[in-house]
Each structure stands twice: as structure tokens, then as C-alpha cells.
N, C-alpha and C positions, 0 to 999 in steps of 0.2 A: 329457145327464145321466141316468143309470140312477137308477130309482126306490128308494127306500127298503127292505129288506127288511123291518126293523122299526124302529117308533115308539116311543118309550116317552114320556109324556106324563106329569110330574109335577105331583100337588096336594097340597097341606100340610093342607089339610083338606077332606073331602069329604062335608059332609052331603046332606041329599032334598033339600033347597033351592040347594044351591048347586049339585047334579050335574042339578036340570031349567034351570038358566043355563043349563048345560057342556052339552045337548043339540045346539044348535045347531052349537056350535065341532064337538063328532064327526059331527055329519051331514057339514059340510065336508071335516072331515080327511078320512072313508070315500070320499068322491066324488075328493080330489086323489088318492087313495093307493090305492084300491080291492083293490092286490095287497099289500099291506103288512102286516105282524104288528101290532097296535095294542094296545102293554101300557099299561095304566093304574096308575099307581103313586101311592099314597094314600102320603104321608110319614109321618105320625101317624094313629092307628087304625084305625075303620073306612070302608070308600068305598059310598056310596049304588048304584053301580056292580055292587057285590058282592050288592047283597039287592032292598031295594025295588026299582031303579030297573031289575035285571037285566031286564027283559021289554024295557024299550023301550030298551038298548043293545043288545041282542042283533043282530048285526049290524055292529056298527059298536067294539066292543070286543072282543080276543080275549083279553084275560086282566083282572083286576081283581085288584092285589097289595095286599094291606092290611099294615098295621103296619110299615112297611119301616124303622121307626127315623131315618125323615132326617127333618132342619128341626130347628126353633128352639123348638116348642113342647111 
């Protein structure tokens, strides 16, 4: 099975509290995936991802999409 070229990983909402949960799941992803493009895609507004939290994804997220208009809320 050849490896993923890119991930896109969707969250409906993405606050500082909920993206230092979401640390753990990207340490993993980054270690299963390590060559992989890993888009982070916030459905409604802003993602933790994209400001505060950019220092300690660095690494482990290559893009942070905010506002992408999907989901329910």
C-alpha cells in the first residue's frame, strides 16, 4: 500500500482547547505519515492551528485552512 500523498484532516470547530486535545492525534498522524502533505481544515472560522497553537504544530501541520464554509454551524 503506497503511502498517502496528502491528508486533509477535518474540524468543525477549532478552538486553543480543543487543538492542545488534537496534539496528540498529530504527533501520531506525523510519525504514521511522516512523507505526507497534512492539511488541516477548520470547517467554521478560526483554527487554534493557524495562531496560538502554530509554534508547537510546526512540524506536524502543513497548511491550516480557516473559514472553509463546511458543517452545520
Amino acid at each position: 500500500m503506497r503511502a498517502p500523498a496528502t491528508i486533509c484532516v477535518y474540524v468543525g470547530l477549532d478552538a486553543f482547547g480543543d487543538g492542545l486535545m488534537k496534539l496528540p492525534f498529530l504527533r501520531a498522524l506525523r510519525r504514521a505519515f511522516p512523507r505526507a502533505c497534512v492539511a488541516w481544515l477548520a470547517g467554521k472560522g478560526r483554527s487554534a492551528f493557524a495562531h496560538e497553537l502554530a509554534p508547537l504544530a510546526s512540524g506536524l501541520i502543513d497548511e491550516a485552512i480557516e473559514n472553509a464554509g463546511i458543517g452545520s454551524r
